[in-house]
N, C-alpha and C positions, 0 to 999 in steps of 0.2 A: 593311266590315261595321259595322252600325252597334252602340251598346251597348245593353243591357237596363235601363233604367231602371224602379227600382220606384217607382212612383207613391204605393201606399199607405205604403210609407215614408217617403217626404218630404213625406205631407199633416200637416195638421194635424189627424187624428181619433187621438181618443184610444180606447185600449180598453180596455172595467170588466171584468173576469174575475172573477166570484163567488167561481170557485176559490180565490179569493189571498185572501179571507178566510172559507176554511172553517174552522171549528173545530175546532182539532186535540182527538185525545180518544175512545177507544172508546164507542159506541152500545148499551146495551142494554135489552132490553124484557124486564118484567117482567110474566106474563100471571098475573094472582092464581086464576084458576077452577085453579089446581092443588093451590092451598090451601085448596079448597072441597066439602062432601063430597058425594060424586059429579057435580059441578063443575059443581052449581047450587044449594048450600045453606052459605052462612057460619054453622057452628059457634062460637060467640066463642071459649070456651075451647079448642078443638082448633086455630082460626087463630092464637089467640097464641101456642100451644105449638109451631106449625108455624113461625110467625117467630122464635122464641126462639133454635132451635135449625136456624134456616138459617145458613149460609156467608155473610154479608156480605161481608166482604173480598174476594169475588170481583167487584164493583165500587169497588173502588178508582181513584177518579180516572175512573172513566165518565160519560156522563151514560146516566140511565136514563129511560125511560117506563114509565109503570105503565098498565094497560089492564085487561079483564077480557071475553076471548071469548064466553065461553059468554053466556046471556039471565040471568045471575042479576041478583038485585036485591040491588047490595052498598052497606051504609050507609055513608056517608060517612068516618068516622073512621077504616074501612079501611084506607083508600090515607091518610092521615093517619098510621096507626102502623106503614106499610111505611116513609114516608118517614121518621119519627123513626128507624127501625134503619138506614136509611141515611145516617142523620148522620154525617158526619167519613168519609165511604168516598166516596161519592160527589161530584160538583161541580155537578149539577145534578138533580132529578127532577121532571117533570111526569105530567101525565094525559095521557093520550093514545097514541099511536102513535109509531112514529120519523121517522114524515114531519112529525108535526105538530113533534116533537122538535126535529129540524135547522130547523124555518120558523122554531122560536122565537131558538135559536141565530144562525142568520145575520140575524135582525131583531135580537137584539143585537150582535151584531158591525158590521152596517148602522150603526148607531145611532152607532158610535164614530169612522165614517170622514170625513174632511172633503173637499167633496164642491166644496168651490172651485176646484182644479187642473182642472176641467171646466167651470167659467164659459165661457160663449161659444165653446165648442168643440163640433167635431163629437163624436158619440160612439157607440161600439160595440160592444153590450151582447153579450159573446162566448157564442156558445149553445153550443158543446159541450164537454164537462167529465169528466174523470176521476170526479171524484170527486161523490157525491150532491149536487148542487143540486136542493131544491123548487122548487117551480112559485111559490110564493107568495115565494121570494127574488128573483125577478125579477121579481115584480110590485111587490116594496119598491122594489128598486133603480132600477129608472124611474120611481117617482114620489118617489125622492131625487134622480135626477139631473136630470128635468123641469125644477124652479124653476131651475136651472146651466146645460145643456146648450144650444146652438144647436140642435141638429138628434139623435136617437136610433135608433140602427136596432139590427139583432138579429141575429146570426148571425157570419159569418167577413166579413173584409172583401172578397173575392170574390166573395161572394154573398149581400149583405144585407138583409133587411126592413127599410124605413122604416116608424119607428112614428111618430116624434112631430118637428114643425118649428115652430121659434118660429116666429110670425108676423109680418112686417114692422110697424113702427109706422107 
């Protein structure tokens, strides 16, 4: 009998898992059109009164998005003086959605990773994931591992797209 050698373990391709720098941290979105009267008209006085006397603490240590469903036309300072009451509660707030949230997040996390342990290696951008990975972290993450990488594919090492091959000199 002969034995079962696994191949993809004794190669030398490495593999980037986004997961392994998700950011740990509850997600929440703040949709302001409920502070809005009939949630398409900002009252100044009635929205500050409505922030005054919201619950903050219940983003403690999250990161939040602020957005606004409804078509209203909300001025700027708005999401301005959502964010000042979520000073000291929260660890991050933007504009946007929770997709665009995490893109931002894992572009920072991207950001802090050093990307030389994949010099002149194969590599294998793992595509499936527990946990939220955007579509736009994997478009960071191969064009940080480009300039590094020999060769980039995508998926499980049994069945993987070739995206990207350095070219012979």
């Amino acid at each position: 009998m002969t034995e079962i050698v696994n191949k993809v373990a004794l190669s030398s391709l490495k593999t980037f898992n986004l997961e392994d720098y998700y950011p740990v941290g509850e997600r929440k979105l703040i949709d302001i059109k409920d502070w809005l009267f009939e949630g398409i008209i900002l009252k100044e006085k009635d929205f500050r009164e409505a922030l005054k006397h919201h619950d903050w603490s219940q983003y403690q240590d999250a990161y939040v998005a602020l957005r606004c469903s409804s078509d209203a036309i909300i001025p700027g300072w708005a999401y301005l003086l959502i964010t000042s009451y979520l000073h000291g509660f929260s660890k991050k707030v933007v504009f946007g959605n929770l997709e665009f949230l995490n893109s931002l997040l894992y572009q920072e996390a991207l950001q802090e990773v050093d990307f030389t342990e994949y010099q002149d290696k194969p590599v294998i951008i793992k595509g499936c994931s527990n946990k939220p990975v955007p579509e736009n972290a994997y478009l960071l993450a191969l064009q940080m591992l480009q300039p590094q990488a020999k060769s980039i594919m995508y998926g499980e090492a049994c069945s993987a797209v070739p995206l990207y091959k350095r070219p012979k000199n």
